[in-house]
KETI-121487 format. One record per residue: residue number from 1; x, y, z of N, C-alpha, C in turn. Coordinates in Angstrom, 3 decimals, padded with zeros to 6 digits. Example, Ala and Ser with C-alpha at 12.3 -4.5 7.8 and 13.67 -1.06 7.14 Angstrom:
BEGIN
rec resi=1; n_xx=013.190; n_yy=-005.690; n_zz=007.800; ca_xx=012.300; ca_yy=-004.500; ca_zz=007.800; c_xx=013.200; c_yy=-003.300; c_zz=007.800
rec resi=2; n_xx=012.850; n_yy=-002.250; n_zz=007.080; ca_xx=013.670; ca_yy=-001.060; ca_zz=007.140; c_xx=012.900; c_yy=000.030; c_zz=007.870
end
This chain:
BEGIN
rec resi=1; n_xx=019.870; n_yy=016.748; n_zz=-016.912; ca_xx=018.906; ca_yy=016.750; ca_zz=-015.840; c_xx=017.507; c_yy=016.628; c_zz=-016.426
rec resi=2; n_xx=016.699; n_yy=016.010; n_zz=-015.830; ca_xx=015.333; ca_yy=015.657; ca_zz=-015.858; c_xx=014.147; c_yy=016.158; c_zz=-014.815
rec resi=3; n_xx=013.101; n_yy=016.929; n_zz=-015.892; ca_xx=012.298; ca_yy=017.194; ca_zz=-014.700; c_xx=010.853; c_yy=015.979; c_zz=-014.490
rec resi=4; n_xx=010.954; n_yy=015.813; n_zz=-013.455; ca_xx=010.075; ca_yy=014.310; ca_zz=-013.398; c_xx=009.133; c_yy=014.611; c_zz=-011.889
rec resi=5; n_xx=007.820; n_yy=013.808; n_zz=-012.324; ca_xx=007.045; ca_yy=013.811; ca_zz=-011.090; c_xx=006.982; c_yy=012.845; c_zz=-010.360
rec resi=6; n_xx=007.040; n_yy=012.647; n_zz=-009.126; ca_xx=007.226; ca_yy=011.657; ca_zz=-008.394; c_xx=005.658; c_yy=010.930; c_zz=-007.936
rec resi=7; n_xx=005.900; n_yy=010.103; n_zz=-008.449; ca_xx=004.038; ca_yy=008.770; ca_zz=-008.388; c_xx=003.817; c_yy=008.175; c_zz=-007.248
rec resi=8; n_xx=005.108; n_yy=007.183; n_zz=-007.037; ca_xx=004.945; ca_yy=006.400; ca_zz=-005.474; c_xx=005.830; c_yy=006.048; c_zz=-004.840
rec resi=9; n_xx=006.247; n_yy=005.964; n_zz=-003.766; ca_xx=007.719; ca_yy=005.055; ca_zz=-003.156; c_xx=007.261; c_yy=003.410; c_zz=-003.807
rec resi=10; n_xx=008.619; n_yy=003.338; n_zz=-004.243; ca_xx=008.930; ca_yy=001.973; ca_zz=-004.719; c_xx=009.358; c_yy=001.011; c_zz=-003.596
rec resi=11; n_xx=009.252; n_yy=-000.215; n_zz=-002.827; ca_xx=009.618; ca_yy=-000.811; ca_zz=-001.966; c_xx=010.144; c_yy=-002.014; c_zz=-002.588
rec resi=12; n_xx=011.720; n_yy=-002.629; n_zz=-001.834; ca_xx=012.205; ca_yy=-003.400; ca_zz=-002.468; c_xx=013.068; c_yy=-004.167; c_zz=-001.353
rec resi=13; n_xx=012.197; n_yy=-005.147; n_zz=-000.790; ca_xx=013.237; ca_yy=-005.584; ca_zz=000.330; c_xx=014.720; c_yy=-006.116; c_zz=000.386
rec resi=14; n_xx=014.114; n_yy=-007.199; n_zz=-000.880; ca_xx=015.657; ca_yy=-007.893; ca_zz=-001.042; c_xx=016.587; c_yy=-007.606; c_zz=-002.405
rec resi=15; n_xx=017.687; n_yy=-007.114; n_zz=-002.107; ca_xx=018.096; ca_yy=-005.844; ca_zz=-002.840; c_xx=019.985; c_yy=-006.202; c_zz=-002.698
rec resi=16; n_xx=020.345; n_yy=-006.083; n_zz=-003.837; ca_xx=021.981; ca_yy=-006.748; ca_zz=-003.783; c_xx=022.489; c_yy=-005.773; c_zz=-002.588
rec resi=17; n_xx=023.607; n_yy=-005.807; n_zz=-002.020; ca_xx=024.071; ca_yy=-005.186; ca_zz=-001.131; c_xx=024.850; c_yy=-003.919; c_zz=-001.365
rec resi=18; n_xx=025.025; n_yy=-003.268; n_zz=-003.008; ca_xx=025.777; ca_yy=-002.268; ca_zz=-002.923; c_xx=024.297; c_yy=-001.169; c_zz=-003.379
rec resi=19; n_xx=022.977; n_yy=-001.577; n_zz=-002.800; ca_xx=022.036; ca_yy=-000.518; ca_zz=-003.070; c_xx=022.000; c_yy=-000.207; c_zz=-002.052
rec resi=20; n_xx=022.288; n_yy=-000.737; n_zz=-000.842; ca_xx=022.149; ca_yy=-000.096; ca_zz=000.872; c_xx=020.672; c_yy=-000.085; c_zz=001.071
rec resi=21; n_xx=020.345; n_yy=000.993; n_zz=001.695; ca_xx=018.696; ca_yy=001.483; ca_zz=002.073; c_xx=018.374; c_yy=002.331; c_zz=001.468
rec resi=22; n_xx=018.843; n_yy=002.570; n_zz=000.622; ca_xx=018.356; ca_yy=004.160; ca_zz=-000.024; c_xx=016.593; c_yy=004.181; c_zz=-000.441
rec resi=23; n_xx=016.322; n_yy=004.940; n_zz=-000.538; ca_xx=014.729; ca_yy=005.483; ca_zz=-000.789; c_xx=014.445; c_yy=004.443; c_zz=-002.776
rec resi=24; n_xx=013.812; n_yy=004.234; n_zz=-002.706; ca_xx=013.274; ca_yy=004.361; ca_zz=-004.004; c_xx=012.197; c_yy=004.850; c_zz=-004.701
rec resi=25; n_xx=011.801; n_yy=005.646; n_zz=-005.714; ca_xx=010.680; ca_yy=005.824; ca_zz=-005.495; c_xx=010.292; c_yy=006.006; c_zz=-007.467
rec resi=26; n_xx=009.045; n_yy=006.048; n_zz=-007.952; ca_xx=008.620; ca_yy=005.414; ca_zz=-009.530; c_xx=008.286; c_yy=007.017; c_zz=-009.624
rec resi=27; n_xx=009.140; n_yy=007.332; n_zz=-010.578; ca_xx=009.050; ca_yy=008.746; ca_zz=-011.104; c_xx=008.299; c_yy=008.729; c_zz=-012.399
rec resi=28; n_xx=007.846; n_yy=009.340; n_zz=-012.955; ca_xx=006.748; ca_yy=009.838; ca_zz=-014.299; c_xx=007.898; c_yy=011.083; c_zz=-015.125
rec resi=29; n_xx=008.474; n_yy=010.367; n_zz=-016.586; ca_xx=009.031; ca_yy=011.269; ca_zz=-017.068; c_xx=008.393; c_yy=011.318; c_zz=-018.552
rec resi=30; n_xx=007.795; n_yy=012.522; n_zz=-018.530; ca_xx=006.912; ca_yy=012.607; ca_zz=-019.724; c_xx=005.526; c_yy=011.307; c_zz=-019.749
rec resi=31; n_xx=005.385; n_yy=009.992; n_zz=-020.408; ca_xx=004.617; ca_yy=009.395; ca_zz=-020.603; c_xx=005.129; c_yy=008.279; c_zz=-019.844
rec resi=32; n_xx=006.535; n_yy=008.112; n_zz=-019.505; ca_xx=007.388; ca_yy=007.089; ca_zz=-019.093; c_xx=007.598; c_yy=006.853; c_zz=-017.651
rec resi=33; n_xx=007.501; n_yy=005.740; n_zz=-016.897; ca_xx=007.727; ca_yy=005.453; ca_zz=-015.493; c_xx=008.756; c_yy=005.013; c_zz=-015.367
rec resi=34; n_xx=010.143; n_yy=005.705; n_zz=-014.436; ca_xx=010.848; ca_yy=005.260; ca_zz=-014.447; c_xx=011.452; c_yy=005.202; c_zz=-012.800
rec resi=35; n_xx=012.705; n_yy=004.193; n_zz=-012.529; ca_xx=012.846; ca_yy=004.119; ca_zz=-010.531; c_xx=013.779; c_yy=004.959; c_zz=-010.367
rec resi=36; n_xx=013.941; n_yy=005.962; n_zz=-009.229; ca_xx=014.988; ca_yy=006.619; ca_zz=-009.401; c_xx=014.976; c_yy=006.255; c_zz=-007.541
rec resi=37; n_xx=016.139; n_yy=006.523; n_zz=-007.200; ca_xx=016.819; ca_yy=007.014; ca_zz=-006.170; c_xx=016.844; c_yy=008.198; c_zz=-005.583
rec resi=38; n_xx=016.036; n_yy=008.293; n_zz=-004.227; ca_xx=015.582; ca_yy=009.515; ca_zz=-003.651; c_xx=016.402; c_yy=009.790; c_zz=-002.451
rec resi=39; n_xx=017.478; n_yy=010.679; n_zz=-002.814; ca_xx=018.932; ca_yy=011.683; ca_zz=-001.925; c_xx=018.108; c_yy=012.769; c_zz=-001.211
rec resi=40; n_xx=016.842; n_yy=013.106; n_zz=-001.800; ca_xx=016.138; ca_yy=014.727; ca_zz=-001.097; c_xx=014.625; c_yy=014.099; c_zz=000.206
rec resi=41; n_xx=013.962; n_yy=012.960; n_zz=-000.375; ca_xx=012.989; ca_yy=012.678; ca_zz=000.560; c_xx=011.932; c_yy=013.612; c_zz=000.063
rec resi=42; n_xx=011.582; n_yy=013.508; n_zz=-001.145; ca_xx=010.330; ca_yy=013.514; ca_zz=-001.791; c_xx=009.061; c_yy=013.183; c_zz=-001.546
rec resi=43; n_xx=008.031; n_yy=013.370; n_zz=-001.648; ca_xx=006.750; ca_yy=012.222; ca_zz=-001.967; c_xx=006.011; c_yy=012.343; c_zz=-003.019
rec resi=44; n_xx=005.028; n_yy=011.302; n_zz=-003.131; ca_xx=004.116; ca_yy=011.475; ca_zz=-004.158; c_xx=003.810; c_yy=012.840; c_zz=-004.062
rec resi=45; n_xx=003.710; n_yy=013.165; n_zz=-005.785; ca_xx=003.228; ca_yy=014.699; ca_zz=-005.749; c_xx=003.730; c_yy=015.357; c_zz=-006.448
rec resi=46; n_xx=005.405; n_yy=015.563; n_zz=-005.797; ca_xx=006.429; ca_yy=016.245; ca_zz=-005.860; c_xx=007.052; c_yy=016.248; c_zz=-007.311
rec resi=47; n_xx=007.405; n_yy=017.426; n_zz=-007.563; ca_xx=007.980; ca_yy=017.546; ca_zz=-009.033; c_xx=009.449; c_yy=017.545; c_zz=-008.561
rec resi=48; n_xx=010.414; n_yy=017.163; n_zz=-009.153; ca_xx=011.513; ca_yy=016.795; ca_zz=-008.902; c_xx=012.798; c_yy=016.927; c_zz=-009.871
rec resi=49; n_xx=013.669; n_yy=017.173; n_zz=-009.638; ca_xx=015.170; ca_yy=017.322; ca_zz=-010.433; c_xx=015.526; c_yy=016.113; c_zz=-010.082
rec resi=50; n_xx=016.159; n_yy=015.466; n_zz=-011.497; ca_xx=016.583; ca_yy=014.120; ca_zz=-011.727; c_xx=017.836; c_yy=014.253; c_zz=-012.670
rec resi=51; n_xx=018.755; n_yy=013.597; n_zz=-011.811; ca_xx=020.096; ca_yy=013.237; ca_zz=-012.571; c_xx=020.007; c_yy=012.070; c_zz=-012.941
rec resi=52; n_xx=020.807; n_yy=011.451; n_zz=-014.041; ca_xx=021.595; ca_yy=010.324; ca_zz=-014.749; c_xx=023.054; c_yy=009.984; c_zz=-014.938
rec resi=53; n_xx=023.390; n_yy=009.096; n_zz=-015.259; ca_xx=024.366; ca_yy=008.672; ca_zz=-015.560; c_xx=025.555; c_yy=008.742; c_zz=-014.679
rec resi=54; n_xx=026.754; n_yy=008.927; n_zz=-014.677; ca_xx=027.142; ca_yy=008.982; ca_zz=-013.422; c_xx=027.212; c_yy=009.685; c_zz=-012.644
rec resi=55; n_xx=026.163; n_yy=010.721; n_zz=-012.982; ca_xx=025.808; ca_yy=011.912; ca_zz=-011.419; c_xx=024.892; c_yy=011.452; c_zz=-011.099
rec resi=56; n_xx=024.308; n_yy=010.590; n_zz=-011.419; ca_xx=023.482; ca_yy=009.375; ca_zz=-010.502; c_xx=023.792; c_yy=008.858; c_zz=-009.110
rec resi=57; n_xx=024.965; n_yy=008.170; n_zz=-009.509; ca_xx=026.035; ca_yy=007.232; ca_zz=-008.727; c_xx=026.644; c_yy=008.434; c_zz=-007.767
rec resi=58; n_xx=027.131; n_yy=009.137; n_zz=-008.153; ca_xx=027.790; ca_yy=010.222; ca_zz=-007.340; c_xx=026.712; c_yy=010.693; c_zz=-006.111
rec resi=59; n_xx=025.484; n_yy=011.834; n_zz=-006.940; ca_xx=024.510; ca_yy=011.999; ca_zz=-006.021; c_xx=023.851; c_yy=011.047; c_zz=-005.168
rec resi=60; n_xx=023.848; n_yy=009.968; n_zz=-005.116; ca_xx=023.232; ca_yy=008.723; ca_zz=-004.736; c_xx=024.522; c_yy=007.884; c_zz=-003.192
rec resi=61; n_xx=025.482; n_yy=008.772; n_zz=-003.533; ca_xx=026.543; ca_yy=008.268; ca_zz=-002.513; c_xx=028.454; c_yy=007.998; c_zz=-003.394
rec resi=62; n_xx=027.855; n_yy=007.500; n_zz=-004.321; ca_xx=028.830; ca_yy=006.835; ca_zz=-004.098; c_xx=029.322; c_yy=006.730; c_zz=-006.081
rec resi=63; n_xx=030.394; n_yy=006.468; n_zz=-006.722; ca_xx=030.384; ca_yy=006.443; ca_zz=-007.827; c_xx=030.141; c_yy=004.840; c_zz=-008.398
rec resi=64; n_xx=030.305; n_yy=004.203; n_zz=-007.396; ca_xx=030.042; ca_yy=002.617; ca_zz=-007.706; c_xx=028.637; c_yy=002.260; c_zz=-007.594
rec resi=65; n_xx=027.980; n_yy=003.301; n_zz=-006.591; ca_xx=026.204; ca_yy=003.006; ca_zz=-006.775; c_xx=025.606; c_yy=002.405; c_zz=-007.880
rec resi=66; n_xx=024.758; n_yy=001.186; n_zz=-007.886; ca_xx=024.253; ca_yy=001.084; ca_zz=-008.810; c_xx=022.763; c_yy=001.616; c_zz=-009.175
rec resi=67; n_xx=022.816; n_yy=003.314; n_zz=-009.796; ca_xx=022.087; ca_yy=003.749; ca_zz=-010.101; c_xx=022.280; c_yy=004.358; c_zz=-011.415
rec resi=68; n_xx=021.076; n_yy=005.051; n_zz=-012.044; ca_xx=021.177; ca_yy=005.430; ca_zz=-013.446; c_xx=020.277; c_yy=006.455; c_zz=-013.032
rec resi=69; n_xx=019.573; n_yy=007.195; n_zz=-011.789; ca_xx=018.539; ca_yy=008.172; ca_zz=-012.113; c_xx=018.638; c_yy=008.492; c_zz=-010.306
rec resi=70; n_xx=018.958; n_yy=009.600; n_zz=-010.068; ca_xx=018.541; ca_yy=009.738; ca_zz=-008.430; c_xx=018.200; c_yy=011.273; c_zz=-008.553
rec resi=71; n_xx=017.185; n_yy=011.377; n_zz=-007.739; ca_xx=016.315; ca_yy=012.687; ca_zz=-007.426; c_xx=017.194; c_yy=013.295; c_zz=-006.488
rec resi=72; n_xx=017.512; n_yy=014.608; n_zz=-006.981; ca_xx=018.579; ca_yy=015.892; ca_zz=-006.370; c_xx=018.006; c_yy=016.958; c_zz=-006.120
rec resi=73; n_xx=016.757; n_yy=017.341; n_zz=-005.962; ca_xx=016.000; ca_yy=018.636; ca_zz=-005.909; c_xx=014.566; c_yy=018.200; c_zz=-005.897
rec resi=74; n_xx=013.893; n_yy=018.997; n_zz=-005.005; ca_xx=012.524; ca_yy=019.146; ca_zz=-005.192; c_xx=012.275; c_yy=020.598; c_zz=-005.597
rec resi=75; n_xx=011.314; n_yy=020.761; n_zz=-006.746; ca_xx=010.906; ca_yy=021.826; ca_zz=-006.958; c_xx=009.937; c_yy=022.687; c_zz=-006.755
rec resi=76; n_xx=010.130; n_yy=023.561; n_zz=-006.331; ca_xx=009.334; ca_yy=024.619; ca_zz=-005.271; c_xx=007.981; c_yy=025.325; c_zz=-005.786
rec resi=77; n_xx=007.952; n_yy=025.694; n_zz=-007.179; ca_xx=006.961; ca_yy=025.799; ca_zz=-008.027; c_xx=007.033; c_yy=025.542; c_zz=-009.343
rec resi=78; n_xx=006.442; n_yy=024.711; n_zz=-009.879; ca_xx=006.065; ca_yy=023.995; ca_zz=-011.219; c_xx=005.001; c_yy=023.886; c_zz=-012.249
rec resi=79; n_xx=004.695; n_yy=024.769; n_zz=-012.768; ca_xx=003.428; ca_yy=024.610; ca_zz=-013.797; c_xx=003.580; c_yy=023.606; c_zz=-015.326
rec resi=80; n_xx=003.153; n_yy=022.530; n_zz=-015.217; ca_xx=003.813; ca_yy=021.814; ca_zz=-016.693; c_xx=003.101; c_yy=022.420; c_zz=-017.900
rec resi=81; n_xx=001.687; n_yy=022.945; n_zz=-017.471; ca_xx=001.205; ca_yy=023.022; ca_zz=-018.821; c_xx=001.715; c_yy=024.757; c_zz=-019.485
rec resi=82; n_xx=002.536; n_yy=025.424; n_zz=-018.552; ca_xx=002.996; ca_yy=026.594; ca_zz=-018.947; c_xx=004.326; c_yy=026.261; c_zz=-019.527
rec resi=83; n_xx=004.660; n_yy=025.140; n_zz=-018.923; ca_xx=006.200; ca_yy=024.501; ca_zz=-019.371; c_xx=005.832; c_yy=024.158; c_zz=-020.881
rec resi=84; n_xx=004.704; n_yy=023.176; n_zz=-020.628; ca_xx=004.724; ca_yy=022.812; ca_zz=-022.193; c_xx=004.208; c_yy=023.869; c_zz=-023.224
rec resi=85; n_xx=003.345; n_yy=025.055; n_zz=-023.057; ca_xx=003.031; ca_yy=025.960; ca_zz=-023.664; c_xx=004.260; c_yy=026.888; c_zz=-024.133
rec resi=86; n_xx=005.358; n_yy=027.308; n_zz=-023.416; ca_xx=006.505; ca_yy=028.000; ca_zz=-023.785; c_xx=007.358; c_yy=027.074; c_zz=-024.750
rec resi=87; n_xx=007.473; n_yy=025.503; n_zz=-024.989; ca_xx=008.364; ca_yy=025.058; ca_zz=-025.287; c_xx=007.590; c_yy=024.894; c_zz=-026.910
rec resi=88; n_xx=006.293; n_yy=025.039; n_zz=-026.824; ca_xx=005.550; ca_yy=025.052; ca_zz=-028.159; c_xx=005.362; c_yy=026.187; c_zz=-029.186
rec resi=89; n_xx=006.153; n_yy=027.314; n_zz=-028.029; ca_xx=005.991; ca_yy=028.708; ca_zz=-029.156; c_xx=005.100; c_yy=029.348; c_zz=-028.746
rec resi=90; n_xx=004.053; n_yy=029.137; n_zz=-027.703; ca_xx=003.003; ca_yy=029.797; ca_zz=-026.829; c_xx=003.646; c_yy=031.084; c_zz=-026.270
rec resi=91; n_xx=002.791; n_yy=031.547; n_zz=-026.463; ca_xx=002.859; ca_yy=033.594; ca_zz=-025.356; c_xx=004.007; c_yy=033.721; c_zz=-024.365
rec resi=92; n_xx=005.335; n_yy=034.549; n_zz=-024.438; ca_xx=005.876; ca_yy=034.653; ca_zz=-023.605; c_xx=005.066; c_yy=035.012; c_zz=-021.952
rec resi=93; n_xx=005.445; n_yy=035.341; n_zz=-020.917; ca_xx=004.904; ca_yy=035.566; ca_zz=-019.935; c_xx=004.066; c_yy=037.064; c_zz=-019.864
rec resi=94; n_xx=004.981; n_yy=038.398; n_zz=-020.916; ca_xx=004.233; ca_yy=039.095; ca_zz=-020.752; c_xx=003.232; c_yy=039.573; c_zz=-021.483
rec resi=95; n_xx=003.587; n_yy=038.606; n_zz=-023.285; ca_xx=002.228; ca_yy=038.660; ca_zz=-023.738; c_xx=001.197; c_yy=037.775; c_zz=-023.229
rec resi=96; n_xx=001.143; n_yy=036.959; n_zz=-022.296; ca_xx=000.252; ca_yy=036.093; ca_zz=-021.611; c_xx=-000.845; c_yy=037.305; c_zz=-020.914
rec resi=97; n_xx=000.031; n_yy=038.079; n_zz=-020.079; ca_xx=-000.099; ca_yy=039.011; ca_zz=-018.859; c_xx=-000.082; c_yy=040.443; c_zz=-019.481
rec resi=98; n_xx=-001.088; n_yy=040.993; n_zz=-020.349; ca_xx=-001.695; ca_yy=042.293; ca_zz=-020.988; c_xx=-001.013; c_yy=043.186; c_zz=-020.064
rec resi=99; n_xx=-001.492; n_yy=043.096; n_zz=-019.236; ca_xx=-001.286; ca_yy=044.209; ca_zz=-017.879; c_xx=000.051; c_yy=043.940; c_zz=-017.301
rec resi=100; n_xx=001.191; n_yy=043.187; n_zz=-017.381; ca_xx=002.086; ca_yy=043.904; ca_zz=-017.181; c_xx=003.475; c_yy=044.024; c_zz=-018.224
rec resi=101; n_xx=002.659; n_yy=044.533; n_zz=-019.670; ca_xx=003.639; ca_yy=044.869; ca_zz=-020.390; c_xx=004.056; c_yy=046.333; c_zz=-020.562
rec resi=102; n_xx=004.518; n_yy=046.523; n_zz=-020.952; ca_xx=004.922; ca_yy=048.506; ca_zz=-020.675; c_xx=004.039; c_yy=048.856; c_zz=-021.674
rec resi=103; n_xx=003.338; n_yy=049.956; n_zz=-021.186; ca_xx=002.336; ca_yy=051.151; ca_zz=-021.959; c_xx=003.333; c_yy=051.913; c_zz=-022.536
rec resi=104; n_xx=002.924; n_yy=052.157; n_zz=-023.601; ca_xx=002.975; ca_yy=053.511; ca_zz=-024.969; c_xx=002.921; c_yy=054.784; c_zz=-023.591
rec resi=105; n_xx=003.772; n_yy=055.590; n_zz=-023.962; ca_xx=003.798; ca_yy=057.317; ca_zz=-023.241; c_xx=002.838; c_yy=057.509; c_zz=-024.118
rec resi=106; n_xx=001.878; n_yy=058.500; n_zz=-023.464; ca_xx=000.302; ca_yy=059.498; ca_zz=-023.815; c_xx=001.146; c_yy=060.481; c_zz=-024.152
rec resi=107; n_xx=000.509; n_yy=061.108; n_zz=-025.256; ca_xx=000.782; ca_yy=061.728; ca_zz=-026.296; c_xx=000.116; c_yy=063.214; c_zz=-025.675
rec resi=108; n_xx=001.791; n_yy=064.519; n_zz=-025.842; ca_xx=000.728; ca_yy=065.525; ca_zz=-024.711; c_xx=-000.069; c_yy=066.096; c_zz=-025.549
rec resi=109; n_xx=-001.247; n_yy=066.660; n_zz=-024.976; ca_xx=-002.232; ca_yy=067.358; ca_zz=-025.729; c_xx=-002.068; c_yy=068.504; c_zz=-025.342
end
């Protein structure tokens, strides 16, 4: 699975006949633009769960679909640059967040 942002609906009138009507739309994965197939009804904006290969075809309808990438989830909250900060070795969440790591017991006097 792929997490990808969704850029623009792709429009494609004339289109072999085993793509049907399905949505298309130009997803952003990492630096890369790629078309995926939209099963959830996304829009620009939207950060998105992206399958491949033949859970493509499957999620998309059908196992004969000819797809390689269809959007299965929209995601509800997404921060990338915390994404990319954790995956770099950056501050877990609660050394990020001073205040809510557990205090030392006070020492009785």
């Amino acid at each position: 699975m792929l997490i990808c942002k969704v850029v623009k609906p792709l429009v494609s009138t004339n289109r072999i006949a085993d793509f049907q009507h399905k949505h298309l739309q130009v997803v952003l994965d990492g630096s890369t633009q790629k078309v995926a197939v939209d099963a959830v009804g996304a829009i620009p904006g939207d950060w998105v769960i992206c399958v491949g290969s033949s859970a493509a075809r499957e999620a998309a309808g059908s196992k004969s679909y000819p797809s390689d990438l269809t959007i299965v989830g929209i995601i509800d909250h997404w921060d990338p640059d915390a994404a990319k900060e954790m995956a770099a070795g950056g501050p877990s969440a609660s050394q990020a967040n001073p205040a809510s790591a557990a205090k030392p017991p006070e020492a009785a006097s």
